[in-house]
N, C-alpha and C positions, 0 to 999 in steps of 0.2 A: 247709696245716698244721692240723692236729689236735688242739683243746687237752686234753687231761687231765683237768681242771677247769675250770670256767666262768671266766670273766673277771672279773676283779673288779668291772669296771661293770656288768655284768648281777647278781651279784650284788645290789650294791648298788641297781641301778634294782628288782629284785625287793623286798627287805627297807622301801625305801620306799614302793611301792607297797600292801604288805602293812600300814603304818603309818598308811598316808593312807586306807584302807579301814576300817583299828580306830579311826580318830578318827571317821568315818563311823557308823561303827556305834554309837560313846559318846553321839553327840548325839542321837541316832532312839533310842535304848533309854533315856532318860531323861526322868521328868516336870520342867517346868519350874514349879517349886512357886513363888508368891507370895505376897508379905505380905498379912495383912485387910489391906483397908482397906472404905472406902463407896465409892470408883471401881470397885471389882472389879465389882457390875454394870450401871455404865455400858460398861466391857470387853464384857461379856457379851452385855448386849443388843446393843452394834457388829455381835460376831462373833455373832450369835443362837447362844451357847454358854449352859449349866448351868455353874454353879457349886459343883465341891468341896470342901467343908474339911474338911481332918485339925486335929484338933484335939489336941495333944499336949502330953506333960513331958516335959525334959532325963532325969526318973529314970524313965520309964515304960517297962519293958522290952519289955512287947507292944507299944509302939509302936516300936521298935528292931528288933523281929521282923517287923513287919508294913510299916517300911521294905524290910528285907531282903528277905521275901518277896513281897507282897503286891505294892508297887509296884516290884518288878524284871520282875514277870508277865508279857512280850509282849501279852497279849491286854488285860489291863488299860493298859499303857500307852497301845496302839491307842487304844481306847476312850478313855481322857481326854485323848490331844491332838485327837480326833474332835470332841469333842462337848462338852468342859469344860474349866472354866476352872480348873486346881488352886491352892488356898492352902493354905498351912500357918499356924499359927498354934499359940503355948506359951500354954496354959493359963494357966499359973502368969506369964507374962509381961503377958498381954491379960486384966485381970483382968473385964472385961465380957463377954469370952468366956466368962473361967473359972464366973462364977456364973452364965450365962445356961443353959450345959449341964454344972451341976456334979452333976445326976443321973447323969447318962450316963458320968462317969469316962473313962480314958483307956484307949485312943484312943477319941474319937468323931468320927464320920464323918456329915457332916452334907451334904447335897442340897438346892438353892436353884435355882429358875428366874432368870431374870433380871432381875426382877420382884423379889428378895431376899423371896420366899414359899418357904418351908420344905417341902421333898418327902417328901423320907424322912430320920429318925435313924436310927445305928444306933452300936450300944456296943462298945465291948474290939474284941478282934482280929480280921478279917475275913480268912477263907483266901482265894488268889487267886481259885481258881473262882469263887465264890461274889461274891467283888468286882466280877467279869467280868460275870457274869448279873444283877446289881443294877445296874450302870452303864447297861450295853445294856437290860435293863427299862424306868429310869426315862427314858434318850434317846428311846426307840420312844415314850414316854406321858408325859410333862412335864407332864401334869395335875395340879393340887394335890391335888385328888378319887384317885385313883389308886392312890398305895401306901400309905393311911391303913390 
């Protein structure tokens, strides 16, 4: 017997399968961003990982864009579940944060060995590329000396 169309359980074993592959995929294309705190590089030194902070405001549109873009990147996301440790943190919420880099404005993007020695700032929006070649820079050279 010859069906016409498929069978509705192959259907079905397809569409699930296709579903069980895009949850797959949500969790590998997403950074898992964490609160400041002072454990983050005791974290760090465990997994001998750098330490990222975005440093953000709920009204900061370039950081809204630079979610959007910057950290949707493939290449960037690679890169900081490789080698860093992501936190996010609101300015406006973490007020030690806010005045420690209130030069730098939002978003600021700040690089930490494990060590909580300070590698590279850097200010406003960063396109992905550009986010990709600074992440992979500063892993390859984690020298304080380095990206002064």
């Amino acid at each position: 017997m010859t069906y016409r169309y498929p069978p509705l359980t192959c259907l079905f074993g397809l569409f699930l399968s296709v579903q069980v592959q895009a949850a797959e995929l949500n969790t590998v294309d997403e950074i898992n961003w964490q609160p400041w705190s002072k454990d983050i590089f005791l974290q760090a030194k465990a997994q001998n990982k750098l330490v990222l902070l975005d440093l953000v405001a709920e009204w900061c549109e370039f950081c809204k864009k630079m979610e959007a873009t910057t950290y949707k990147d493939s290449a960037v996301i690679k890169n900081i579940k490789t080698n860093y440790i992501a936190v996010r943190a609101d300015r406006d919420k973490n007020k030690l944060l806010g005045q420690r880099y209130e030069n730098y404005g939002t978003p600021a993007t700040i690089i930490f060995n494990n060590e909580s020695t300070e590698l590279i700032k850097r200010r406003g929006y960063i396109q992905p590329q550009f986010m990709a070649w600074m992440l992979e820079a500063v892993a390859a050279n984690p020298s304080p000396d380095a990206h002064k």
